[in-house]
N, C-alpha and C positions, 0 to 999 in steps of 0.2 A: 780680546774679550772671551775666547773660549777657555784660555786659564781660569780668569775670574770667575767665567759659568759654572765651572766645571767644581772649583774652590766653595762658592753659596749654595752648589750641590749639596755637600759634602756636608757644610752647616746646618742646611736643611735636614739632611737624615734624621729620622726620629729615633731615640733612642728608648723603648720600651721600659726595658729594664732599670734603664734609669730612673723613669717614672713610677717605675712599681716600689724603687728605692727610697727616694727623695719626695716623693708627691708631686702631683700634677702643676702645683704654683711654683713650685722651687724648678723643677725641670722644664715650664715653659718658660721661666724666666731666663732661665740660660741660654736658651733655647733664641728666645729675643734677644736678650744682649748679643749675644754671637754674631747678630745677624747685624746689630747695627740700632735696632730699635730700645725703647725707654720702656720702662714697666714706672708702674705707682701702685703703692699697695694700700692696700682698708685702713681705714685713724691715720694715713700718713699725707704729707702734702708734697714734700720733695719726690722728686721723679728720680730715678733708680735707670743709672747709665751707664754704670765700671761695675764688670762682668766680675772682675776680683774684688770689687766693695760689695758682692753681693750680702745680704744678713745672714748673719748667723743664728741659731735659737733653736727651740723647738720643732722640728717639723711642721708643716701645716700652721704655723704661726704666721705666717706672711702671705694674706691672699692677693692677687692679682685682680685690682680697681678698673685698672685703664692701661691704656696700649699704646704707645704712639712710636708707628711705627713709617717716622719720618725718612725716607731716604736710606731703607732699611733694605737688604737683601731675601727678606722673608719671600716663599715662594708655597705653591702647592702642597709642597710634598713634606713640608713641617706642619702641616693644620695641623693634625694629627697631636699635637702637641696641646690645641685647645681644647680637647674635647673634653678635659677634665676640670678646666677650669668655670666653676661657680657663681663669681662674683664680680666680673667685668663687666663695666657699665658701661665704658665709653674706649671703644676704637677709633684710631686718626691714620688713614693708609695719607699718605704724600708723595708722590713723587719716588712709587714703590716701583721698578722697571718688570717686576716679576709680577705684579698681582695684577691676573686677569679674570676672564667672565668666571670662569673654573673655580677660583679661589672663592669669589662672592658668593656661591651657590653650595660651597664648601662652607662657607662661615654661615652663611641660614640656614642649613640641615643641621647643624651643632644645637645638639637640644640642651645644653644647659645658657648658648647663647641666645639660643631663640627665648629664652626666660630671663635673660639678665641684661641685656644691652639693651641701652636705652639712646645710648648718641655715636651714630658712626660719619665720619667724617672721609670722601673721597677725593681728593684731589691731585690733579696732574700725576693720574694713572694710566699714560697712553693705553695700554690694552685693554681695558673698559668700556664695552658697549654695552646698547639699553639691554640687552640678554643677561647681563650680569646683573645689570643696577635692578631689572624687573625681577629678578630670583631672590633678592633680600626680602619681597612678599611674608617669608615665613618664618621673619624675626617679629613675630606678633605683639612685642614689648617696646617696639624701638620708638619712640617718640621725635627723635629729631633726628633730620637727615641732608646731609650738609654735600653737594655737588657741586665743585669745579673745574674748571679746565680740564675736560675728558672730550676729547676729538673724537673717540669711537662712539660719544652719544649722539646717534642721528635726527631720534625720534623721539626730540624732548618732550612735548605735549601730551604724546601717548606715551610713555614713559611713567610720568608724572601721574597721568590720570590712571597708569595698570594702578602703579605704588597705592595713592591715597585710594581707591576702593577696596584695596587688600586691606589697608592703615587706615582707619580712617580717623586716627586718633595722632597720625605721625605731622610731624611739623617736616616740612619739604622746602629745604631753600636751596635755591637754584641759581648760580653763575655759567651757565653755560652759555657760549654761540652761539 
């Protein structure tokens, strides 16, 4: 396991300059497929999984819709990759081993996500407790918010009731324990 750690490190690194290159959709997209995870981009309906079929065009022609970032190795220390991204509406973490309270609190300070997402979905994120789920508060846009199997949520009720008086506009469905 510490090769592997050590290897989704390495995936993780943000590459700046790349971003200054390529644009922030095109480089997080890489950025995700490397890791494992699907991008879908604006007017398209297929999900975007082979890092070498990525598009080709224009620059900045292919914005980043939606995330699903099933069983993906994405971790901390790539967010950094989202911050330039505009037009994400809907995030899917699953069954992500790396994405903890850290990461959540990292993705609601992203101020073009706190504008643009509207549906994040968590599930069977062992590292997730109510510290994480209660810091997504200041995705002020999110509408729906979809919680499964996360063992580190203790405090489902108070949890729920921080969430909808930050949101009071967010739709909260809840499978938890």
């Amino acid at each position: 396991r510490g090769f592997w750690g050590w290897l989704n490190a390495v995936f993780n690194k943000v590459d700046y300059e790349r971003i200054q290159a390529v644009g922030p959709d095109r480089a997080a997209s890489e950025w995700l497929l490397r890791c494992g995870a699907l991008v879908r981009y604006q007017g398209y309906q297929k999900w975007q999984q082979d890092y070498s079929g990525l598009p080709t065009g224009p620059l900045g022609k292919y914005k980043i819709e939606a995330i699903n970032a099933t069983e993906s190795c994405i971790m901390y220390r790539g967010f950094d990759y989202l911050d330039g991204l505009e037009h994400v509406t809907e995030i899917k973490l699953q069954k992500c081993i790396y994405i903890q309270d850290e990461c959540l609190q990292r993705l609601s300070e992203t101020k073009n996500l706190q504008k643009s997402l509207l549906q994040l979905k968590i599930i069977s994120c062992g590292n997730v407790t109510d510290k994480g789920i209660i810091a997504l508060h200041k995705l002020m846009n999110l509408e729906y918010l979809y919680l499964s199997d996360l063992p580190g949520i203790r405090q489902k009720e108070t949890t729920a009731h921080v969430l909808q008086q930050a949101l009071p506009n967010l739709k909260l469905e809840l499978d938890l324990e």
